[in-house]
N, C-alpha and C positions, 0 to 999 in steps of 0.2 A: 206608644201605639204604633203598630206598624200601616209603611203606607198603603197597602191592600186595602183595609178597614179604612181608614180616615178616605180615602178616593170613594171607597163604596156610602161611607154615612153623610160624606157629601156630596154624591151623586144622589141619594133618598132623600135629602132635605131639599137640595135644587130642583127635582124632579129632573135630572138629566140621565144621558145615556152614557155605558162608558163601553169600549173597547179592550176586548183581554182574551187572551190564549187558554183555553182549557180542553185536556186531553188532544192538544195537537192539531185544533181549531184555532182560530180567530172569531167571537162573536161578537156581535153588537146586542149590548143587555140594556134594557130597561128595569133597574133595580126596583122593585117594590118594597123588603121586605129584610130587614137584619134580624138573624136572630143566633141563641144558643143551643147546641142540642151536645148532652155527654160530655162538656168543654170546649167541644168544637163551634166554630162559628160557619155559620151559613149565608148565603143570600138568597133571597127567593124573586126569580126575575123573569121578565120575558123575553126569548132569545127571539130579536128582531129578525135572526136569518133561518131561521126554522120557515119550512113549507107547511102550510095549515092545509086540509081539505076545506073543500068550501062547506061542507056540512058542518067540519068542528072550531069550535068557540079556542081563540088560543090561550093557555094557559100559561102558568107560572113553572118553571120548573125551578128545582132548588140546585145548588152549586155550594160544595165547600169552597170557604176562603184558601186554604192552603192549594186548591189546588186549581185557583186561578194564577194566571201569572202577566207581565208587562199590563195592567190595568192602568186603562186610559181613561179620563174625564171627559166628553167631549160636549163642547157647549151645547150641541143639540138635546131641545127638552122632550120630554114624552109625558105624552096622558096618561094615570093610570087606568087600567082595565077598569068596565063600568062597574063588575062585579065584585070588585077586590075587598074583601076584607082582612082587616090589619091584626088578625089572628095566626099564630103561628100553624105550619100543615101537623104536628102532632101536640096532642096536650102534654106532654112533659116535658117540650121546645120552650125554650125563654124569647120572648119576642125584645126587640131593643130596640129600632128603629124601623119606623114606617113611613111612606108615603101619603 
């Protein structure tokens, strides 16, 4: 198992936050959500450093594994969203771990 995955399905079982580079960022994610889609694996998280307007509710967005990189565990924990439910965003996604 590579360490991408094992950081992220123990970040979802801690309820922690991790730290990781994607597309030339740095974000801080709040994992929600593993899952499978076409072979590939996903996470579905909320990017802590996104700007939300005050009108909208923040959401999850999803993230290939492959193309996070330097993922960090960081002991700080996170709530999940009130809403969240532990269903994958399409029906022919394989869901694997959740929060």
């Amino acid at each position: 198992m590579d360490d991408t995955r094992l950081k992220l399905m123990e970040a979802i079982a801690r309820k922690r936050k991790v730290t990781a580079q994607y597309n030339g960022q740095i974000l801080t994610l709040a994992p929600h959500l593993l899952f499978e889609r076409h072979g590939d694996l996903f996470v579905s998280a909320l990017n802590l450093n996104k700007s939300w307007r005050s009108d909208e509710n923040p959401r999850l967005g999803h993230f290939k594994l492959d193309g996070l990189a330097s993922v960090t565990l960081i002991e700080e924990e996170f709530d999940p969203l009130p809403d969240f439910e532990p269903s994958p965003p399409r029906e022919e996604d394989t869901p694997l771990l959740a929060v």
